[in-house]
C-alpha positions in Angstrom: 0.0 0.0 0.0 1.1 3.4 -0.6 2.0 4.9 2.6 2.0 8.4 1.1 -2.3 8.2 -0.3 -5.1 9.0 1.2 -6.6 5.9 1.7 -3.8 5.2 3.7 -3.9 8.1 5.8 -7.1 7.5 6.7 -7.0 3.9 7.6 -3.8 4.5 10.0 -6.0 7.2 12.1 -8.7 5.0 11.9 -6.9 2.5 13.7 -5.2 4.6 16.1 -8.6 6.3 16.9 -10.1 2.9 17.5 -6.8 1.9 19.5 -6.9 4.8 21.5 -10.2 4.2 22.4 -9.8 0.7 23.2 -7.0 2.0 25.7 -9.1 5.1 27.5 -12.2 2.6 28.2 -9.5 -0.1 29.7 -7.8 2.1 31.7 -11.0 3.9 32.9 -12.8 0.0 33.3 -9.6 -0.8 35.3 -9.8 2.7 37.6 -13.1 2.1 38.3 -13.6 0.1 41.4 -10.9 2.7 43.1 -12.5 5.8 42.1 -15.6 4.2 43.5 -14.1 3.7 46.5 -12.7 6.9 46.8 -15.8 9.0 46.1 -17.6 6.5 49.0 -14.4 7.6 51.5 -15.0 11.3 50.7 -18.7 11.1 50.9 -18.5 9.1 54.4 -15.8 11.9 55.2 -18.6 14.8 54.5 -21.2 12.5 56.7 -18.5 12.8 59.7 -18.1 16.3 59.1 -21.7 16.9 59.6 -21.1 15.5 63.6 -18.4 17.5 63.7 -15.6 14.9 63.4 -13.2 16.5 61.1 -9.6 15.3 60.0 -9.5 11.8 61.6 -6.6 9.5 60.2 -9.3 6.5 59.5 -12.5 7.6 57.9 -13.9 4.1 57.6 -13.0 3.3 61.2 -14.7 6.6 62.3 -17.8 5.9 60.2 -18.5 2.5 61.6 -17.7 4.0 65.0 -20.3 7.1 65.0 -22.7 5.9 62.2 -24.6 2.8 62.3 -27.2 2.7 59.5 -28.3 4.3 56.5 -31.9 4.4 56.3 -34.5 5.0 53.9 -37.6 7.0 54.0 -41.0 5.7 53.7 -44.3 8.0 52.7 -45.7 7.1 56.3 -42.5 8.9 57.8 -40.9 5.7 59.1 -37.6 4.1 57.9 -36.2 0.8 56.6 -32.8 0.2 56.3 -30.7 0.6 53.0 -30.0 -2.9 51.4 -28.4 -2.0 48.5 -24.6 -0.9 48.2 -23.4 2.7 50.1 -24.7 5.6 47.8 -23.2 8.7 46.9 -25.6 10.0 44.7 -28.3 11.0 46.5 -30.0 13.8 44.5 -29.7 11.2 41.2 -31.3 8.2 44.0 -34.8 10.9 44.9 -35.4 12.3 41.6 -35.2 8.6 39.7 -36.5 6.2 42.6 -37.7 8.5 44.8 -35.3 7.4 47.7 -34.5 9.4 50.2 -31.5 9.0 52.4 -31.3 9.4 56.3 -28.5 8.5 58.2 -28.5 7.7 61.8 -25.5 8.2 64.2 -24.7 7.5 68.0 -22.7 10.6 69.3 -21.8 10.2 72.8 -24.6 8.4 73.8 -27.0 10.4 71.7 -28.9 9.7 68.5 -28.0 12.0 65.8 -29.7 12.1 62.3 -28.1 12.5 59.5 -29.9 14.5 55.7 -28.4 14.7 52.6 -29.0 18.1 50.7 -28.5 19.6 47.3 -28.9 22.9 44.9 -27.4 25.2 43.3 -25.2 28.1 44.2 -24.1 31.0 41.8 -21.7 29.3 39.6 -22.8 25.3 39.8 -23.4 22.5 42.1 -24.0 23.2 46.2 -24.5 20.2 48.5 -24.1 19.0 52.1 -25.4 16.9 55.2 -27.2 18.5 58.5 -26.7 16.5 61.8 -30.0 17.2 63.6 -30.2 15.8 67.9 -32.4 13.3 68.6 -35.6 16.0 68.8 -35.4 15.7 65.0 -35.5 19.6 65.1 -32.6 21.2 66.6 -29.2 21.4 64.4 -26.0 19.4 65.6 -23.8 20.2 62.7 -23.8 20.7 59.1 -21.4 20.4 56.3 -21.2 22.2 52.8 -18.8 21.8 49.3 -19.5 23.2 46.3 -17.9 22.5 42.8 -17.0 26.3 41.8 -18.2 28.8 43.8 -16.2 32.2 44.4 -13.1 32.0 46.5 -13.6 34.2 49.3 -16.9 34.9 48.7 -19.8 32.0 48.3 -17.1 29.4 48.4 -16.9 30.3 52.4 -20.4 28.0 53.2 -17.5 25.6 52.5 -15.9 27.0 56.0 -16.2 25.8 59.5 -16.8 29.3 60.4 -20.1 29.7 58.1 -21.4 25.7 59.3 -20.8 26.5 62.6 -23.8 29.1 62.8 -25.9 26.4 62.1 -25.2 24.6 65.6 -28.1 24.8 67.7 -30.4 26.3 65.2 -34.3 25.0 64.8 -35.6 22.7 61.9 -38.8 23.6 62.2 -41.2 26.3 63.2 -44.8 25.1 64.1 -44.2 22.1 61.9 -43.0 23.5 58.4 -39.4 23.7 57.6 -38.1 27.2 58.6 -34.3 26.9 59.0 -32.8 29.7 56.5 -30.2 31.5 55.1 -30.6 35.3 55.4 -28.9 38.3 53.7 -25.8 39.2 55.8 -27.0 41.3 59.2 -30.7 41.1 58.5 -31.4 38.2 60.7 -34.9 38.6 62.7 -35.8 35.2 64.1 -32.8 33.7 65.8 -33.8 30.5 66.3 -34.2 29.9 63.2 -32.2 32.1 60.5 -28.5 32.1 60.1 -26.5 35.4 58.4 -26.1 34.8 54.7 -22.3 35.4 53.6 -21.6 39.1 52.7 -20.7 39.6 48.8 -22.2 35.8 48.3 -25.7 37.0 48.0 -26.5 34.6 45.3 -24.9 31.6 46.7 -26.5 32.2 50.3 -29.4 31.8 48.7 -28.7 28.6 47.0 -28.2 27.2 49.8 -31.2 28.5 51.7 -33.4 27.3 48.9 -31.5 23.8 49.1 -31.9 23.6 52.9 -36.1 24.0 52.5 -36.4 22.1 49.0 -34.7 19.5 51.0 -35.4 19.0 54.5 -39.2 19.6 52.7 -38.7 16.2 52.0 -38.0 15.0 55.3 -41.2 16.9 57.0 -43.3 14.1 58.4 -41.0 12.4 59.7 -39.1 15.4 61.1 -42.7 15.8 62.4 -43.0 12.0 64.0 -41.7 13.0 67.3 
């Protein structure tokens, strides 16, 4: 064959492409199971964070330590235990199955529970767990990440300092969800509101709108005292 046609030309990239191909989906096939893995550690990591247990050396050991199931929601408010395999999709799990995550955690002595959330801030994804005491109303800890929010601006929900104003907060006001996020220095119900981030306005509000699309969810049996 004429290595200087055409025809040649375009068989040799057609190969390579098909090689290259072949490659990527091995080495991505191969990955997998680790990256799986991974995302669970991070994701059981976040869980922690949300009972305030931050930078252990031995996530997995810590998880099995503080939480001790992941529960699903029923309609009636009650739970049933997760027998499937750990999930770290949970916004994907309640829109396509309509499953609904709570996990529940022994703190010193004291039941914790445990609500995935997710939205949207300013520039893409917002997300994060609230740790509530065993009242099923009053905040214990929170976590929040984003994927590419403003550094020093709406990326800060991603701060200890902004999760910490959630401590000690209330879920719920005469049954409906009322925990919010309000514009910086115009809180007016204590109990319930926490001071937005100043200059993050828009993400603030993500994540007020997340915390009530959310927890919404979760009302009856937030209510089931």
């Amino acid at each position: 064959m004429n290595t200087n046609s055409n025809r040649y030309t375009i068989i040799y990239a057609s190969v390579m492409v098909v090689i290259v191909a072949f490659l990527l989906a091995f080495v991505s096939s191969a990955l997998k199971s680790k990256q799986d893995k991974n995302m669970e550690l991070d994701t059981k990591k976040q869980i922690l964070s949300a009972l305030n247990v931050r930078n252990v050396k031995n996530a997995e050991e810590a998880y099995s330590q503080y939480v001790k199931a992941d529960m699903l929601l029923n309609r009636d408010g009650t739970l049933v235990e997760n027998d499937e395999a750990f999930s770290t999709a949970y916004e994907k799990e309640a829109k396509e199955r309509g499953r609904l995550h709570i996990f529940v955690a022994q703190v010193e002595g004291s039941t914790k529970y445990i609500f995935p959330v997710y939205g949207a801030g300013l520039w893409g994804a917002v997300w994060g767990y609230v740790a509530l005491n065993d009242d099923k109303d009053t905040v214990y800890g929170t976590y929040f990440s984003h994927t590419s929010e403003t550094p020093g601006l709406g990326a800060e929900i991603a701060t200890e300092h902004f999760q910490n104003e959630f401590r000690s907060k209330k879920v719920l006001n005469n049954g409906e969800v009322a925990l919010s996020v309000v514009k910086h220095g115009r809180i007016q119900d204590a109990d319930h509101e926490v001071d937005g981030i100043s200059g993050g306005t828009i993400t603030s509000n993500g994540v007020d709108t997340m915390l009530k699309t959310c927890l919404e969810n979760y009302k009856v049996f937030l209510n089931n005292k």
